[in-house]
N, C-alpha and C positions, 0 to 999 in steps of 0.2 A: 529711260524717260522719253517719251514722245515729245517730238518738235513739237514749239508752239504752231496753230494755225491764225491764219491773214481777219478771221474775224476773232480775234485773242489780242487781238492789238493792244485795246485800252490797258490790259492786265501784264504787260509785256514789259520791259525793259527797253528803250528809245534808242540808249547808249549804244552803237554802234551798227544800226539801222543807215541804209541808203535811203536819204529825203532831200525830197522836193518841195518847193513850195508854190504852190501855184493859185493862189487867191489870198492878197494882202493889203491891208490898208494904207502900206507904204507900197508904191509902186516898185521902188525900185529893190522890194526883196522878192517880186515876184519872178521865180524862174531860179532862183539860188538853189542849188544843188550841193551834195555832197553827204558825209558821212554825219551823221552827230555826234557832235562829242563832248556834250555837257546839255545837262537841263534841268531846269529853276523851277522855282513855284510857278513862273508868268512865263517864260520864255525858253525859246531850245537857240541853241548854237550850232550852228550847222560849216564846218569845216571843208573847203576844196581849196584851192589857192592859197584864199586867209578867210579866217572864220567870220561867219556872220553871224548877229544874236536876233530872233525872230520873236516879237509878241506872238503866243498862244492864241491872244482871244478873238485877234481880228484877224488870222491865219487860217487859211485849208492847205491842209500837209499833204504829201501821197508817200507811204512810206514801203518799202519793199521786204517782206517778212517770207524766208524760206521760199523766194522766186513767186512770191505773190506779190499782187501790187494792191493796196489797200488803200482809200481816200479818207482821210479823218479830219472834223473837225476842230481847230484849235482850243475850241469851247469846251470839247470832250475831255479834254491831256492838260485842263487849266489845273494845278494841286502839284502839291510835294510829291516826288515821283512816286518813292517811298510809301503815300497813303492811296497815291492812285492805283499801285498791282493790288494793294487789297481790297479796294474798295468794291463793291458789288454795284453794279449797272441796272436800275428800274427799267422795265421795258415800258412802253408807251403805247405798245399796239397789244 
């Protein structure tokens, strides 16, 4: 089976992904780093020190998938993780 690739994200599994977060409506989750290691319908939890639980909607993540660095927005990865690998992506352009 082939790696996933860095724009395979949405369809990917979060759980245990190095993220960042670097655009959020709480100020002070911006820059929280670390491993993920849980994620909800609304929110991921992102692990270094002690965990921290990040809203999805008002969040830009940058997550690192086989030495790529990938920028996502929260608004994309909002759903049950579960229906989000299945879910098929409309393009817009």
């Amino acid at each position: 089976m082939a790696a996933p690739r860095a724009h395979e994200i949405l369809h990917h599994e979060l759980i245990g992904l190095e993220a960042e977060v670097l655009e959020d409506s709480n100020p002070s989750n911006v820059g929280v780093r670390g491993t993920v290691v849980d994620e909800s319908l609304n929110t991921v939890v992102i692990g270094d020190d002690r965990a921290r639980r990040v809203a999805k909607k008002d969040a830009v993540f940058k997550f690192t998938l086989n030495g790529e660095v990938v920028k996502v927005e929260g608004r994309a990865l909002q759903g049950r993780p579960e229906d989000r690998v299945k879910k098929t992506i409309k393009r817009r352009w």
